[in-house]
C-alpha positions as CSV (number, residue, x, y, z in Angstrom):
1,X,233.9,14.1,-3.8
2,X,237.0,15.7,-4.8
3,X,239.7,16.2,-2.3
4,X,241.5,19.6,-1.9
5,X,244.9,20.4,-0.8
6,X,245.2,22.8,2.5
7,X,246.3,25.5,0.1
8,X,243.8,25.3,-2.4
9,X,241.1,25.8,0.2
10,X,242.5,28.4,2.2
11,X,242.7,29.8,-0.9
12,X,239.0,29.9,-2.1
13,X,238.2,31.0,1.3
14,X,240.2,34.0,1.0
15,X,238.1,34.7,-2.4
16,X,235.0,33.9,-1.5
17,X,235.2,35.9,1.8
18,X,236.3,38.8,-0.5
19,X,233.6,38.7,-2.4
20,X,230.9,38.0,0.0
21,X,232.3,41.5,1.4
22,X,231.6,42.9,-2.1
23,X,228.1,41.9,-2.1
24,X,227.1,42.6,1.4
25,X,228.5,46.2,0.6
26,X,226.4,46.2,-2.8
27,X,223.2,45.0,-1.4
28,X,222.6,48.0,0.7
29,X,222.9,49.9,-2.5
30,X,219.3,47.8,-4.0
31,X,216.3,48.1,-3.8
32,X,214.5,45.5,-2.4
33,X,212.1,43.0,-4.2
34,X,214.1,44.3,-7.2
35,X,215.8,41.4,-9.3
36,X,219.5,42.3,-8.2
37,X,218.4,42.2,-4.4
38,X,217.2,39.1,-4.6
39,X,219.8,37.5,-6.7
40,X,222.6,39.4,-4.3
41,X,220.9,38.1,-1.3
42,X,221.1,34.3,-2.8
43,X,224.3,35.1,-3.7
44,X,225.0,36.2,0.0
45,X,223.9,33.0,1.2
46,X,225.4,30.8,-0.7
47,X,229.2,32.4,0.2
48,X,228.0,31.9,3.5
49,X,227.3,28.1,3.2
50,X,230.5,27.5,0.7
51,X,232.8,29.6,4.1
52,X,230.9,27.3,6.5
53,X,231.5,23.8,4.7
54,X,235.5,25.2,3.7
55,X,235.9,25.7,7.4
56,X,234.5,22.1,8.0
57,X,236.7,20.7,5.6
58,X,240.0,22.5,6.6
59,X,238.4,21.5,10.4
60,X,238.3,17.9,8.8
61,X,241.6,17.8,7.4
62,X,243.5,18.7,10.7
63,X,243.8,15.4,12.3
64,X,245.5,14.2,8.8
65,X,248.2,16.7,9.4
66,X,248.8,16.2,12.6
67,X,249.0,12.5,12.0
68,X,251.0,12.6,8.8
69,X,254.0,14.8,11.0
C-alpha cells in the first residue's frame, strides 16, 4: 500500500467531500431507476467509504506524529 503524507490526505479529503456535496445536491435532481441515479448513488457511496478509510488513515497516522515530536 502506498503511504501518504498528512498533507496529501487532508487534501483529497477536502476534494472528495466537495464533490460528494456536488452529487448529493445532483441526485435529487434524477430520476430514479434512471441510469444517472444509479451511477450518482454508487458514486455517493463510494466518497463515503474513500472519507471513512482517509479519516482512518489520518486517525492511524497520529501516534507517528506524536512520537516523531
Amino acid at each position: 500500500m502506498s503511504v501518504y503524507t498528512t498533507e496529501e490526505l487532508l487534501e483529497a479529503k477536502r476534494s472528495i467531500a466537495s464533490t460528494l456535496g456536488k452529487c448529493e445536491k445532483a441526485v435529487l435532481k434524477l430520476a430514479p431507476g434512471k441510469s444517472q441515479h444509479t451511477l450518482t448513488v454508487r458514486r455517493i457511496r463510494a466518497f463515503q467509504i474513500s472519507l471513512e478509510l482517509i479519516d482512518q488513515a489520518l486517525k492511524d497516522a497520529e501516534p507517528e506524529i506524536t512520537t516523531n515530536l
